[in-house]
TORLUMMAR-855122 format. One record per residue: residue number from 1; y, z, x of N, C-alpha, C, O in turn. Coordinates in pm, 1 decimal, decimal comma, m for minus. Layout:
N
(NUM; (Y; Z; X); (Y; Z; X); (Y; Z; X); (Y; Z; X)),
...
This chain:
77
(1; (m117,6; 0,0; 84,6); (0,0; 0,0; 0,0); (123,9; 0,0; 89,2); (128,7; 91,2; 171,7)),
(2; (238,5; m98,7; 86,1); (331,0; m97,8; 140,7); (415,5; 14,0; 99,5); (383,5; 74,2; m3,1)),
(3; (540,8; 58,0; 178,8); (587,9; 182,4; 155,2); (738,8; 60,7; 145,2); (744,5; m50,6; 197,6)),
(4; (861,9; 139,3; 49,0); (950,5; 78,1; 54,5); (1064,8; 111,4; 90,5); (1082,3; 209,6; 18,4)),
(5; (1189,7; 96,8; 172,2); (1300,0; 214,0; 220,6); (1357,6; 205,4; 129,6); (1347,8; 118,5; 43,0)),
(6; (1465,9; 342,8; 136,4); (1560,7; 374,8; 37,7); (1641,6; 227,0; 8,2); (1672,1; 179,5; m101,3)),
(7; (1668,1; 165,1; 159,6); (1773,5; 69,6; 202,1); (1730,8; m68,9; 77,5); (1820,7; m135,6; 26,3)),
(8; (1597,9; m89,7; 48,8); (1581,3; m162,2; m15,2); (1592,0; m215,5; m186,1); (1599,7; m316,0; m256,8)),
(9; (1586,2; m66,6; m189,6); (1643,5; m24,6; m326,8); (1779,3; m17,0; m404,8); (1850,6; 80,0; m379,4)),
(10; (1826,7; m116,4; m504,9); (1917,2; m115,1; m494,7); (1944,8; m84,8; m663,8); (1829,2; m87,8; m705,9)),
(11; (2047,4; m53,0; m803,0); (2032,3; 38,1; m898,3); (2177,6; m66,9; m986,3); (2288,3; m51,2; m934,7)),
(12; (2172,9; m126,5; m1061,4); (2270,0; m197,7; m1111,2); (2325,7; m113,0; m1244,9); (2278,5; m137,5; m1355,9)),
(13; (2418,6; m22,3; m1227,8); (2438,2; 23,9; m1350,5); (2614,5; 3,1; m1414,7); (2721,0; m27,7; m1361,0)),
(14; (2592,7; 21,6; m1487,8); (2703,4; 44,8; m1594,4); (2837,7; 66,2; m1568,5); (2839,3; 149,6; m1659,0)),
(15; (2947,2; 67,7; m1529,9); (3012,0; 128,0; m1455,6); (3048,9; 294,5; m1580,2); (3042,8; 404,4; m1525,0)),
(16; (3074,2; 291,0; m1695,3); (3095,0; 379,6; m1766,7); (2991,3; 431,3; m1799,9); (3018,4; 476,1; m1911,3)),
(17; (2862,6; 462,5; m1773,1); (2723,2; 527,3; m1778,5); (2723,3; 624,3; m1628,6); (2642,1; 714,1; m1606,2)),
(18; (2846,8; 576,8; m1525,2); (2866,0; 689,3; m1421,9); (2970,1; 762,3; m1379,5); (3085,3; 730,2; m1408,6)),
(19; (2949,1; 839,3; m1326,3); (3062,2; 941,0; m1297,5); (3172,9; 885,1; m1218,4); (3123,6; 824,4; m1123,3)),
(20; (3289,4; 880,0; m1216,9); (3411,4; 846,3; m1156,1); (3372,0; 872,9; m985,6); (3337,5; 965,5; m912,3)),
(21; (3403,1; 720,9; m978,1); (3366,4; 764,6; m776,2); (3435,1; 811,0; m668,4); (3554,0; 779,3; m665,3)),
(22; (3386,4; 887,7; m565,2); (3469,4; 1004,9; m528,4); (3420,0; 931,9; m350,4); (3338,8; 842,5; m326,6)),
(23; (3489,7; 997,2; m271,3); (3491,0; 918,2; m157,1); (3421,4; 1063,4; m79,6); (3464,3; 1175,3; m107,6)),
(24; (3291,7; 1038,0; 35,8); (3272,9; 1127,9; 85,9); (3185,9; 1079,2; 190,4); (3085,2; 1008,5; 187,7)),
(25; (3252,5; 1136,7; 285,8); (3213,5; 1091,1; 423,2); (3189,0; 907,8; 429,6); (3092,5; 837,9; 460,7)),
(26; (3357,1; 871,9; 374,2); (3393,9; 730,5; 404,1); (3299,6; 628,5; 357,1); (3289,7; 520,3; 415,1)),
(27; (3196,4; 674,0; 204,1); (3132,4; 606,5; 158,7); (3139,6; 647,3; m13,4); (3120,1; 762,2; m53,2)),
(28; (3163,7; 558,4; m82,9); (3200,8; 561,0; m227,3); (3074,6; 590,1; m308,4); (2998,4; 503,3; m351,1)),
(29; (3057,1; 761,8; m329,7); (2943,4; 821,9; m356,7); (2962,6; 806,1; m538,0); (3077,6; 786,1; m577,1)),
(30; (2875,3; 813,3; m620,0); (2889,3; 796,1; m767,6); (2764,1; 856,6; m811,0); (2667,9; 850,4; m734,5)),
(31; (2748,7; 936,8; m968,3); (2625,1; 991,4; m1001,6); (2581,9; 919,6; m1127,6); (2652,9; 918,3; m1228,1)),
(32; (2465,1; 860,5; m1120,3); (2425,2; 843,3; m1249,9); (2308,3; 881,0; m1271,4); (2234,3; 918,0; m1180,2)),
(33; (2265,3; 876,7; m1424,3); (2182,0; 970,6; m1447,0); (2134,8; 1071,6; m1373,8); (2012,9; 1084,1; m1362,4)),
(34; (2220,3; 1158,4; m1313,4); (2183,7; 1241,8; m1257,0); (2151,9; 1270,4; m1125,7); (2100,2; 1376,3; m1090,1)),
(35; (2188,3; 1157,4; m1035,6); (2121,7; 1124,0; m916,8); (2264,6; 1089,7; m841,3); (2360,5; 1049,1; m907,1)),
(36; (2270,6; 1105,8; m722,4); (2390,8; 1074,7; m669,8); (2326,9; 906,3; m574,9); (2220,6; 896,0; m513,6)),
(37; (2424,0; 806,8; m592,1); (2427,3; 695,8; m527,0); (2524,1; 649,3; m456,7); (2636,6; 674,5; m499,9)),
(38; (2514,8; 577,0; m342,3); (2645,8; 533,6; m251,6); (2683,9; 342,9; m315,7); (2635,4; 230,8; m300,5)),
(39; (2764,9; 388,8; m367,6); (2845,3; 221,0; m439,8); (2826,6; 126,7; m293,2); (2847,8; 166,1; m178,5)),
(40; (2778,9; m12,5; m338,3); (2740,4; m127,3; m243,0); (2822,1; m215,7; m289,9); (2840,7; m305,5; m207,8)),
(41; (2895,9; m233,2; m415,7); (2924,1; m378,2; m476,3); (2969,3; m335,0; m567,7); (2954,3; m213,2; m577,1)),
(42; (3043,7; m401,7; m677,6); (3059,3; m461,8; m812,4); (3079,7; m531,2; m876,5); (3157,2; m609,2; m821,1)),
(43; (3054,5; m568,8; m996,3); (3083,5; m704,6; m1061,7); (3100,4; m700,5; m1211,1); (3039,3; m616,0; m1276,4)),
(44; (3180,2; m787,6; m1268,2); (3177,7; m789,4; m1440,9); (3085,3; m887,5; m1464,7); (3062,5; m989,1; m1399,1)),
(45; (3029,3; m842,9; m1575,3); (2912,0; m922,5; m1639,5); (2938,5; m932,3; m1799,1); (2967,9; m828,4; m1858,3)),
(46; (2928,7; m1056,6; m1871,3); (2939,6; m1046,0; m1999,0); (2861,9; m920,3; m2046,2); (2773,5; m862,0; m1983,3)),
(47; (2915,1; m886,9; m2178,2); (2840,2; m756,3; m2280,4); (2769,9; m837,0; m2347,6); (2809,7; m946,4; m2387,6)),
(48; (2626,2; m775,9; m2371,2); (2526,6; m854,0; m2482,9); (2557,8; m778,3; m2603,7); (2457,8; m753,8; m2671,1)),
(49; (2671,6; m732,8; m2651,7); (2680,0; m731,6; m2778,1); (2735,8; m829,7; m2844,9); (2803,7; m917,6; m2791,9)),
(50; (2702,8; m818,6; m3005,2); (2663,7; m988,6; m3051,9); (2854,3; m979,4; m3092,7); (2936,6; m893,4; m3124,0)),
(51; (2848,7; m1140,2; m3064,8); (2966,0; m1192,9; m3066,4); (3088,9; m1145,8; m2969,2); (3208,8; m1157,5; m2994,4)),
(52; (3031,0; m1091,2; m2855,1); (3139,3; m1068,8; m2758,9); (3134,8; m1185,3; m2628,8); (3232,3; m1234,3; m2571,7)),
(53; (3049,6; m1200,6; m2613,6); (3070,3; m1367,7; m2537,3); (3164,0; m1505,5; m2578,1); (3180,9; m1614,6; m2523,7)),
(54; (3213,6; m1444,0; m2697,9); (3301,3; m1568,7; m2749,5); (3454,5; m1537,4; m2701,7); (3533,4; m1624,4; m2665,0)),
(55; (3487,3; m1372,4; m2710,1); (3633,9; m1316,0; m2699,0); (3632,8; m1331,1; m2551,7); (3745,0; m1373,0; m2523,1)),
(56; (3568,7; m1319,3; m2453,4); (3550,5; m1313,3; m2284,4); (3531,7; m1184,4; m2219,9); (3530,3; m1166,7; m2098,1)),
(57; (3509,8; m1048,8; m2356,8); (3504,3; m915,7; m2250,4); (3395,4; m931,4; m2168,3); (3295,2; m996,0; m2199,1)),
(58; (3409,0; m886,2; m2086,8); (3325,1; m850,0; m1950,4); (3295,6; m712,1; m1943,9); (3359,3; m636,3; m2017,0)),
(59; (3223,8; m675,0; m1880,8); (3210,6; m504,5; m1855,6); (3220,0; m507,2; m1700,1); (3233,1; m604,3; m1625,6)),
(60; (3207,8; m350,3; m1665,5); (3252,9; m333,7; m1505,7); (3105,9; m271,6; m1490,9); (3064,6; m175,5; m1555,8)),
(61; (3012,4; m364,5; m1365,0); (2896,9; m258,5; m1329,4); (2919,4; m269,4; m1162,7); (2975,8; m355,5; m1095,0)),
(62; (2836,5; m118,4; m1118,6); (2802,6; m98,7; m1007,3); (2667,4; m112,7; m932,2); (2562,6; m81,1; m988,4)),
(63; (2669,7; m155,2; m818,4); (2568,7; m206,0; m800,6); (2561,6; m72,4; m659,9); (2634,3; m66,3; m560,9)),
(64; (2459,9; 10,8; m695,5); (2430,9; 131,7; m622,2); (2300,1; 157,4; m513,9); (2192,5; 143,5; m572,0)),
(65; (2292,2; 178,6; m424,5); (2155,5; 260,1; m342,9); (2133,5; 386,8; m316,6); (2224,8; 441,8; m255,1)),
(66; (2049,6; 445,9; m341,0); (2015,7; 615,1; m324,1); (2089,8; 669,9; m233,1); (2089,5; 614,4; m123,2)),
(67; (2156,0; 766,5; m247,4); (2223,8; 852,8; m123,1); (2123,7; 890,6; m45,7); (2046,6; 962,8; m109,1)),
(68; (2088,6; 872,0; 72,3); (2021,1; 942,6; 203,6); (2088,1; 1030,4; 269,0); (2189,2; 979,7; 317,6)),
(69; (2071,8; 1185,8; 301,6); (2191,4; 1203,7; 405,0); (2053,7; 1289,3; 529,0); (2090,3; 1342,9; 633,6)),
(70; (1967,1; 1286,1; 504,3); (1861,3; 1366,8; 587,2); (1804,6; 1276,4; 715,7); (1746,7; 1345,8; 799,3)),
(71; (1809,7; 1163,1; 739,9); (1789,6; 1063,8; 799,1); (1631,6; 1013,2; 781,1); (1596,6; 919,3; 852,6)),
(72; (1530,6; 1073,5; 684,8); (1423,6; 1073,2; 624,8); (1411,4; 965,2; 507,0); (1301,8; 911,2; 491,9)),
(73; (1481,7; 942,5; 451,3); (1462,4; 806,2; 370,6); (1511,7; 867,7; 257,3); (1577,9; 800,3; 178,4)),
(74; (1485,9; 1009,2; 231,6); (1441,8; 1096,9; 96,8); (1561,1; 1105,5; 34,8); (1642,4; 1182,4; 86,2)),
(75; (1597,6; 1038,0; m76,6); (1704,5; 1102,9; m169,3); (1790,6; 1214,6; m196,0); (1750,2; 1276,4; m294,6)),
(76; (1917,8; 1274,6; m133,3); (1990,3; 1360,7; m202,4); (1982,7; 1341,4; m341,5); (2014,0; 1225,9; m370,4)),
(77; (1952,6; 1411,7; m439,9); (2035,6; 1469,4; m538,6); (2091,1; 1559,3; m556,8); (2154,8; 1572,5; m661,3)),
C-alpha cells in the first residue's frame, strides 16, 4: 500500500464554510471543519444553485493543505 504525504493532499472548500484567515508564521492558516489548513490558492467558481449561472454570481473557494508543524507529516489540529 502506498503511503501519501500531507504535501499531496490538497482540500477545496468554500470560502464561507471557513474561518476568516489569520496569518501565522508567514503562512495564511484557515479552519475548516474543524481542522486547521494552510491556504495554497483561490478561485471563484460558479454556484450550482438553480438559476444562478445566468446572473454571473460566483462564489469565493479556498483551495487548502493540512497544517504540518511537527515535521512528521501528521496534522495539527
Amino acid at each position: 500500500m502506498a503511503t501519501r504525504s500531507l504535501e499531496s493532499i490538497v482540500v477545496h472548500a468554500r470560502a464561507q464554510h471557513c474561518s476568516p484567515p489569520v496569518v501565522d508564521r508567514g503562512q495564511q492558516v484557515v479552519r475548516f471543519e474543524g481542522t486547521s489548513y494552510v491556504m495554497v490558492g483561490i478561485y471563484f467558481a460558479r454556484s450550482h444553485a438553480l438559476g444562478s449561472s445566468q446572473n454571473g454570481h460566483r462564489e469565493l473557494y479556498y483551495i487548502l493543505r493540512p497544517l504540518s508543524r511537527n515535521g512528521e507529516g501528521e496534522p495539527v489540529g
